[in-house]
C-alpha positions in Angstrom: -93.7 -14.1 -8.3 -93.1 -10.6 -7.9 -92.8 -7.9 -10.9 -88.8 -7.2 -9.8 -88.0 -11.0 -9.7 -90.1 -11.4 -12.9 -88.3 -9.0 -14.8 -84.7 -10.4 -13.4 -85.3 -14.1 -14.4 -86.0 -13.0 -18.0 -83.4 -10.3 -18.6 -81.9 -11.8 -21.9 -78.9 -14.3 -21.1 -76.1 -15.8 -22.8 -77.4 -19.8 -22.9 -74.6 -21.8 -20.9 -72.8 -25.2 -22.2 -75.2 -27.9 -21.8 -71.9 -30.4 -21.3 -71.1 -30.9 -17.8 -67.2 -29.9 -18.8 -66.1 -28.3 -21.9 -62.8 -29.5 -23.7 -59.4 -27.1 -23.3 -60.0 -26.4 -27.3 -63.5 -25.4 -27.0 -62.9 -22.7 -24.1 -59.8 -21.9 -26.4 -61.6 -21.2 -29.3 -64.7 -18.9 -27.7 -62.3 -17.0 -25.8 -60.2 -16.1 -28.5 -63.3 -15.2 -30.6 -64.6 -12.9 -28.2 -61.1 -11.4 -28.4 -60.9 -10.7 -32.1 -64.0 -9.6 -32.2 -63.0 -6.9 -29.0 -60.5 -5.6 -31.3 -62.8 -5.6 -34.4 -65.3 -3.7 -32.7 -62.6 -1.1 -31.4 -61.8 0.2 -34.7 -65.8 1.0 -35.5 -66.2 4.7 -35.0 -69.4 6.0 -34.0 -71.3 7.8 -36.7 -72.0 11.2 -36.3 -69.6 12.2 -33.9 -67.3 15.0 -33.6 -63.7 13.9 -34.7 -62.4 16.6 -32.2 -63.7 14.7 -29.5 -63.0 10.9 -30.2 -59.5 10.9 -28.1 -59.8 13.2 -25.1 -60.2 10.3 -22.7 -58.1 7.7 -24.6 -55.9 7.5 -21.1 -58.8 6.5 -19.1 -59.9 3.6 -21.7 -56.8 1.7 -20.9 -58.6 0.7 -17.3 -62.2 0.6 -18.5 -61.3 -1.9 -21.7 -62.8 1.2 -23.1 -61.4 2.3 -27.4 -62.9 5.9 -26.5 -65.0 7.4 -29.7 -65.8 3.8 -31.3 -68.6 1.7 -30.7 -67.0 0.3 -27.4 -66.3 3.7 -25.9 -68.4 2.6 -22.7 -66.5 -0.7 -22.4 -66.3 -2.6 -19.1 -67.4 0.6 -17.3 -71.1 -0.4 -16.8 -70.6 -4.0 -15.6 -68.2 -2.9 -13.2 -69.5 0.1 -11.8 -72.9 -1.9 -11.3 -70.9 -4.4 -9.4 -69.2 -1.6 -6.9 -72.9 -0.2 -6.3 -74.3 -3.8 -5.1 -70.9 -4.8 -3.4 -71.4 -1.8 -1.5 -74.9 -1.9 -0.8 -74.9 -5.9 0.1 -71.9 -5.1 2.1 -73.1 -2.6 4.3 -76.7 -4.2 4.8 -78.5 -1.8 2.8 -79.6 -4.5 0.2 -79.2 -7.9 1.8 -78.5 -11.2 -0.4 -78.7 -14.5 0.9 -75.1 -16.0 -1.1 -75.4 -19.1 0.6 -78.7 -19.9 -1.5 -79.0 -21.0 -5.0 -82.2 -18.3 -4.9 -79.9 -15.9 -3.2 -76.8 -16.0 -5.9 -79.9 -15.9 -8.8 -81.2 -12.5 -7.4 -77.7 -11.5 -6.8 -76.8 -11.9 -10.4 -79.7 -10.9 -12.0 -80.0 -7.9 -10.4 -76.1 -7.0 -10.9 -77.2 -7.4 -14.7 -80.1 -5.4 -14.2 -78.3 -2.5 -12.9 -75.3 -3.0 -15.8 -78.2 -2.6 -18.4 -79.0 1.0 -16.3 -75.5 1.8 -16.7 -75.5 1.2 -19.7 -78.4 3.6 -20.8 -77.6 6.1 -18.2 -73.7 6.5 -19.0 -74.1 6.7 -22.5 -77.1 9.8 -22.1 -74.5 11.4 -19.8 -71.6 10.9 -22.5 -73.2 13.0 -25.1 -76.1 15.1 -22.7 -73.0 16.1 -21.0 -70.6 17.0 -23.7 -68.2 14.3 -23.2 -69.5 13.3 -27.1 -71.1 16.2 -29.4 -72.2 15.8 -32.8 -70.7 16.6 -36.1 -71.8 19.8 -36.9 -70.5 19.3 -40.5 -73.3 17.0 -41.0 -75.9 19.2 -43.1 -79.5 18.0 -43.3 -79.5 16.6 -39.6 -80.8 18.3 -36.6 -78.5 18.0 -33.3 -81.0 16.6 -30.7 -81.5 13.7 -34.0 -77.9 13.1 -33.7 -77.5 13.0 -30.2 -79.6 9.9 -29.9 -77.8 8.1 -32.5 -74.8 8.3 -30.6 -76.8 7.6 -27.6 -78.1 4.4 -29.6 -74.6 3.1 -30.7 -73.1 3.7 -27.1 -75.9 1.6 -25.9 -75.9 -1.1 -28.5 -71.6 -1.4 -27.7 -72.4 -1.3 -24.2 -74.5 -4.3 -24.4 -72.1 -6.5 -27.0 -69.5 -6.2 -24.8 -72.3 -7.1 -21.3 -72.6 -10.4 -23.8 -69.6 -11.0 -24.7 -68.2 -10.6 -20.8 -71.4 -13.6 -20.4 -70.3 -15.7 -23.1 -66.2 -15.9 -21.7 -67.1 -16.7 -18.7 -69.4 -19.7 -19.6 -68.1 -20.8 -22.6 -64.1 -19.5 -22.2 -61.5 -18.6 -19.7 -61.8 -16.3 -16.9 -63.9 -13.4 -17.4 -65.1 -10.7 -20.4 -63.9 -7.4 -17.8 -59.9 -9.5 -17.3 -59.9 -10.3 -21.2 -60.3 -6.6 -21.9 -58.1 -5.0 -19.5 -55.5 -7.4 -20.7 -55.9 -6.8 -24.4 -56.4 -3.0 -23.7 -52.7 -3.1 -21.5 -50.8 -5.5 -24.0 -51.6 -3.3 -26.6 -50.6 -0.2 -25.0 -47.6 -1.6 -23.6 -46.5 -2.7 -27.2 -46.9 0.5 -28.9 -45.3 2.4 -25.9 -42.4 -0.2 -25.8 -41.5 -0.8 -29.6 -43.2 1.4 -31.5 -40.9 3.2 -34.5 -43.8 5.8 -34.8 -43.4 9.1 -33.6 -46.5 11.2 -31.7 -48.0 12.3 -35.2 -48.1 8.5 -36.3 -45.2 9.4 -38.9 -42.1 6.6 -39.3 -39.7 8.7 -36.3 -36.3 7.2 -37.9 -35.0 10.6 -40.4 -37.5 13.1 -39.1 -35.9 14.4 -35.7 -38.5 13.2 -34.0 -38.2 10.1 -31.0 -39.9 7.3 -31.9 -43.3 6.6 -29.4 -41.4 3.1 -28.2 -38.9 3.8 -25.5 -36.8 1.2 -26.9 -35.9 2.9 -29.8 -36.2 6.1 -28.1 -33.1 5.0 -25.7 -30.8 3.9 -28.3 -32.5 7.0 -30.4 -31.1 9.2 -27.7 -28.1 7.9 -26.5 -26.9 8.1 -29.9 -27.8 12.2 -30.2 -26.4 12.4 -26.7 -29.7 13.5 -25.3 -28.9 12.5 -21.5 -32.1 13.2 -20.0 -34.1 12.0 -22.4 -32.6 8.4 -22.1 -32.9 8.4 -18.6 -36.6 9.0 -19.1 -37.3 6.2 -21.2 -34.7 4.1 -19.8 -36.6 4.6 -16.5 -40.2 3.7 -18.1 -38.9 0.7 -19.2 -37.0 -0.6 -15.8 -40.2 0.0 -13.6 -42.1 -1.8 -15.9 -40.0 -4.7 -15.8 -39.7 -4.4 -11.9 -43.7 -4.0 -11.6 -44.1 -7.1 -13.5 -41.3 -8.8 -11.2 -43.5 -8.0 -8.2 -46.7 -8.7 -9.1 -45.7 -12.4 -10.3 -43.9 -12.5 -7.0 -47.0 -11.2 -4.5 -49.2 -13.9 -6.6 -47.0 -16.5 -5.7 -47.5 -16.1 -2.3 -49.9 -18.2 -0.3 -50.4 -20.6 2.9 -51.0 -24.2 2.7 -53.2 -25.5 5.4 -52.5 -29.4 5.5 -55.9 -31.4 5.1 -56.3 -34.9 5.6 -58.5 -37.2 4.3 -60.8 -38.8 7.7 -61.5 -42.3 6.7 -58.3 -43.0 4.7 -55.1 -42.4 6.9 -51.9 -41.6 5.8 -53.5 -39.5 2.6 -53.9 -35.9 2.6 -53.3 -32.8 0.6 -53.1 -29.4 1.3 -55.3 -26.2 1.0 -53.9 -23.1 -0.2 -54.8 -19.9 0.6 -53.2 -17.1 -1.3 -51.6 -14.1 -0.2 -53.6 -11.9 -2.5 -56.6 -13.6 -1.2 -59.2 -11.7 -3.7 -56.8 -11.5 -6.5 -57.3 -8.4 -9.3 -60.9 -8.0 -8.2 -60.0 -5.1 -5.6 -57.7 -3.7 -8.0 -60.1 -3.8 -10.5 -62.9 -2.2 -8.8 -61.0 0.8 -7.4 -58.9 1.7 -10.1 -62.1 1.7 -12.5 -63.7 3.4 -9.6 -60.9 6.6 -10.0 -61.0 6.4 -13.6 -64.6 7.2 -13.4 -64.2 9.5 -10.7 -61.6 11.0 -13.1 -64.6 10.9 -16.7 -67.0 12.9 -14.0 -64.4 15.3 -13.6 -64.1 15.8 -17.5 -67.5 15.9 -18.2 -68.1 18.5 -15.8 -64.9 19.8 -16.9 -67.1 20.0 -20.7 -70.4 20.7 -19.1 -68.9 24.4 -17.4 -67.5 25.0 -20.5 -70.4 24.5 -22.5 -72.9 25.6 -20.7 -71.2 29.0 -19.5 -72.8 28.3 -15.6 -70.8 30.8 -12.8 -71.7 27.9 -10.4 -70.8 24.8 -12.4 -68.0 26.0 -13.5 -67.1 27.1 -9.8 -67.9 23.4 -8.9 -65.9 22.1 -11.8 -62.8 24.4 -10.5 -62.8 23.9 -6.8 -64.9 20.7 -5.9 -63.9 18.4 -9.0 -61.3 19.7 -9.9 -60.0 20.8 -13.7 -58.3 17.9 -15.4 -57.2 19.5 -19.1 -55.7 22.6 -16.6 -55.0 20.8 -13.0 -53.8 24.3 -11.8 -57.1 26.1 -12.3 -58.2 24.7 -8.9 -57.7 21.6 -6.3 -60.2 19.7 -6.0 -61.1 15.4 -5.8 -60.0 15.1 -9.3 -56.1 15.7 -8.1 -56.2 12.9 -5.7 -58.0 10.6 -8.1 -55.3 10.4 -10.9 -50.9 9.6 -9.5 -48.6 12.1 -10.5 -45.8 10.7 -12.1 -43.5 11.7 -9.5 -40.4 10.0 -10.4 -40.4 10.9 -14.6 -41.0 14.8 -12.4 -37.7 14.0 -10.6 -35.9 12.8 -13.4 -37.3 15.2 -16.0 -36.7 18.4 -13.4 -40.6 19.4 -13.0 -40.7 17.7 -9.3 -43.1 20.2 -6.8 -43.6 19.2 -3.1 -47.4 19.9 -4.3 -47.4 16.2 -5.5 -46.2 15.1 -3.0 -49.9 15.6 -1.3 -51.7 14.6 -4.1 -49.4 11.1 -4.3 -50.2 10.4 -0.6 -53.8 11.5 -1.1 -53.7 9.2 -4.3 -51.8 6.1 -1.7 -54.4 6.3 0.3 -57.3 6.0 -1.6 -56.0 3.3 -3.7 -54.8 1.1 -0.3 -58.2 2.0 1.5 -60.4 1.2 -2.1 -58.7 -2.1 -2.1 -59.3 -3.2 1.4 -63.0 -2.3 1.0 -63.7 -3.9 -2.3 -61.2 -7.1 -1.4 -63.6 -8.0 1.7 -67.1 -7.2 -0.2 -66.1 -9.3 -2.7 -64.7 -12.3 -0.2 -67.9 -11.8 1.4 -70.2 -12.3 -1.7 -68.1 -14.5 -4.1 -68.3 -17.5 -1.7 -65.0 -17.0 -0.5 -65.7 -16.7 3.0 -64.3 -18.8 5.7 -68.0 -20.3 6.1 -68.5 -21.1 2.1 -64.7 -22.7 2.0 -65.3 -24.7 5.2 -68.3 -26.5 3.2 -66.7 -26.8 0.6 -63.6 -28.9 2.0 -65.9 -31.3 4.2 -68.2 -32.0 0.9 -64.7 -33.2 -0.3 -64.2 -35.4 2.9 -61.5 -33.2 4.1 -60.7 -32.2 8.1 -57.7 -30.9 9.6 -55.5 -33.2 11.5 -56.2 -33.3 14.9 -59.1 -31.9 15.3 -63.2 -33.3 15.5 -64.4 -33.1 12.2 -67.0 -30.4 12.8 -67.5 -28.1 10.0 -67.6 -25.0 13.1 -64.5 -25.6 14.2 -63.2 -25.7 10.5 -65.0 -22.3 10.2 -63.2 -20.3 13.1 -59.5 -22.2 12.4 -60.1 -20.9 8.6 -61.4 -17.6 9.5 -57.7 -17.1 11.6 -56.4 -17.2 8.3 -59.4 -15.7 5.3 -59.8 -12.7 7.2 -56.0 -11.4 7.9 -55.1 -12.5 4.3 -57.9 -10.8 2.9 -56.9 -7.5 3.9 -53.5 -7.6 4.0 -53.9 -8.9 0.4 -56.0 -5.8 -0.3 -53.3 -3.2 1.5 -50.1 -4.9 -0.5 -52.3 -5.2 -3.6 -53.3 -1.8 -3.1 -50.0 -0.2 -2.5 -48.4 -2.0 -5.3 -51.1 -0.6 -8.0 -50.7 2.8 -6.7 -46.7 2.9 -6.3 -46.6 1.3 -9.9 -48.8 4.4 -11.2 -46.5 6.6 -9.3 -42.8 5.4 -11.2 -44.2 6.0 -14.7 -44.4 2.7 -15.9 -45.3 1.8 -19.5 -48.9 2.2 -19.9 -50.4 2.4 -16.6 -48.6 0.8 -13.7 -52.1 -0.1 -12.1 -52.4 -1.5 -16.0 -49.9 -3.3 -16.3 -50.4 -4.8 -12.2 -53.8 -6.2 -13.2 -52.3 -7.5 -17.0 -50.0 -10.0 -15.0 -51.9 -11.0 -12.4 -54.8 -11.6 -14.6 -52.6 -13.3 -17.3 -50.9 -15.3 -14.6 -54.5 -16.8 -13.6 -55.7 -17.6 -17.2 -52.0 -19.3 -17.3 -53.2 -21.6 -14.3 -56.6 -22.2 -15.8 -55.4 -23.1 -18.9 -52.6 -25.4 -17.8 -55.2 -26.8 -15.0 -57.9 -27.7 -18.5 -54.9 -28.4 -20.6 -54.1 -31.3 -17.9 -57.6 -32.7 -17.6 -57.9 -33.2 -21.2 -54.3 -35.3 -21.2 -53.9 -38.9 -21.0 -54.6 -40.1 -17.3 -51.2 -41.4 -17.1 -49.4 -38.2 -18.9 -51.7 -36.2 -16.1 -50.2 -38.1 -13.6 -46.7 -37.8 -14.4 -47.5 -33.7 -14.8 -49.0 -33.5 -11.1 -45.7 -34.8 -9.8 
């Protein structure tokens, strides 16, 4: 055995279930542990840090099921920038897995985790080497380079709870650690920004003059002072939120049934569905957290100029990244990484035909991210038309009227995997980026991947929920 596949095989794991199938309550009950404890460790603040810098990239955290200056700050950001890198390199041949191997999917996830770990270490060194996290200086006794690697420490120490915890929903609960993050990171969000009676400065808004932070109360708050414009705003927030919800239930109820048959038993058959959003939130996921670290680099090297006083990083920073605390210092990849909110622009009276670049720019990255990502990841999560053709003739499955002949299965099915794999990607990924453009609650790329992931752990469940009924309660539910 080689060193590399020697250190893979025993990275530390999560040990799975040794049951063949665990009950509804007992995937229940770990995936709503994992949960509290998200939210528990959310509200630990890492020690020694700089209080001036625990919320400058709170809007980024939202995507990255990141709670930015506690001991979660890196949050899913590791684990899924490890798993861009390897889609990309497997995908274009670079690195070359064998999926359709047990050996193959081993090495494939082991060294996925391998390179989360590296992440992990490197992103939280850049964090604080960078500026992105200083030190207190009001802590006497304590030299700076000292307190720097304690917050490198914690960062790294989060980093790898939540690499567990991700390990310990998928084997023991629902779906996956990175989809239980974003959602709890976009429900929250979407509850304070939607009925919050708080105002910006966290004071009760009702008898101070100030609007509340929920736009419900805001709109009654200003329709009552007569305040026009300002109703529209939030009235507006809150109708494309509801419409991006509408739409993303509707894309993910799209799909093509292929009718299957059963060969040695006529006049029984089922049929295969195929969905429209063939790869589901995994394209989605991948781009957008893809922009929002696009968007960290930009304000690290945004902190690094400044710190460091360097004529040609801070050229860099102005003209190549792009500033992100003062966008109209210089244009640079930073503007077409992050939507302006064009409509709340039009509405509010601060629309510029500038935007209207950096919102194509934006469009375009968004629909050609998804595409990529949505056929790496059909590619090397067994979703091919190869992997699915196996799978239905291990089932005793063929299509009427044809010779049962897995190849021939293969090139029918690929008529239909490929097209619906990147169509899925394009509507997915102009969905997510026109749903960041209206000014939705939250994020509207947020609140896209909230439904469609809560909209699969709602089929999961029910699907569990049924197995564990009576067989003839089941039956009467498959009807």
């Amino acid at each position: 055995m080689s060193l590399y596949k020697a250190i893979i095989t025993h990275l530390p794991e999560v040990r799975g279930p040794t049951q063949r199938k665990l009950s509804f309550k007992e995937k229940l009950k770990w995936t709503l542990i994992i949960l509290v404890l998200f939210f528990i460790l959310g509200t630990i603040s890492l020690f020694g840090l700089d209080p001036a810098y625990q919320f400058r990239f709170e809007q980024l955290g939202i995507i990255l099921g990141a709670s930015f200056g506690t001991i979660t700050s890196l949050g899913i950001g590791p684990i899924v920038t490890a798993s861009i890198v390897l889609q990309l390199l497997n995908g274009s041949g670079i690195v070359k897995f064998d999926l359709t191997t047990t050996e193959g999917k081993k090495s494939f996830q082991g060294t996925q985790k391998l390179l989360a770990i590296f992440f992990v270490i490197f992103e939280a060194c850049i964090y604080v080497f960078m500026g992105g996290f200083s030190p207190n200086p009001a802590i006497a006794g304590t030299s700076f380079f000292t307190l720097q690697l304690v917050l490198i420490g914690q960062l790294f120490l989060g980093g790898m709870i939540i690499l567990f915890m991700d390990e310990v929903v998928q084997k023991w609960g629902f779906g996956s650690g990175i989809s239980l993050f974003i959602v709890a990171n976009v429900a929250q969000e979407i509850l304070i920004q939607s009925i919050s009676p708080l105002d910006a400065g966290g004071n009760w808004a009702f008898g101070t003059g100030q609007p509340p932070v929920g736009k419900i109360f805001a709109l009654f708050v200003h329709l009552a002072r007569n305040q026009g414009d300002a109703a529209l705003l939030a009235g507006s927030a809150l109708f494309f939120t509801v419409v991006v919800f509408v739409m993303a239930v509707y894309f993910q109820s799209m799909k093509v049934e292929i009718p299957l048959s059963f060969g040695r038993v006529r006049g029984y058959g089922m049929r295969w569905p195929l969905r429209f959003m063939y790869t589901s939130n995994i394209p989605v996921i991948l781009v957008a957290a893809l922009l929002a670290n696009i968007q960290l680099w930009g304000q690290l090297m945004e902190n690094w100029a400044v710190k460091s006083g360097n004529a040609i990083v801070n050229w860099i920073s102005i003209h190549v990244v792009g500033q992100v605390t003062t966008p109209d210092a210089g244009h640079g990849i930073i503007q077409y990484a992050q939507a302006p909110e064009l409509v709340q622009n039009l509405l509010a009276g601060n629309f510029a035909f500038a935007q209207l670049k950096f919102a194509f720019g934006y469009i375009v990255l968004m629909v050609i991210g998804a595409i990529i990502f949505s056929y790496f990841w059909m590619q090397t999560s067994g979703q091919d038309a190869h992997s699915v053709s196996k799978q239905i003739m291990s089932s005793g499955l063929q299509i009427p009227g044809f010779r049962k002949d897995i190849r021939i299965l293969e090139r029918i099915l690929n008529r239909y995997i490929t097209p619906l794999t990147i169509m899925g990607g394009l509507a997915v990924g102009v969905l997510a980026a026109t749903a960041d453009l209206t000014g939705a609650l939250s994020r509207g790329t947020g609140i896209l991947l909230a439904v469609m992931i809560i909209y699969q752990l709602y089929e999961e469940i029910a699907k569990h929920h049924m197995m564990d009924m009576h067989p003839a309660m089941r039956k009467f539910m498959e009807r």
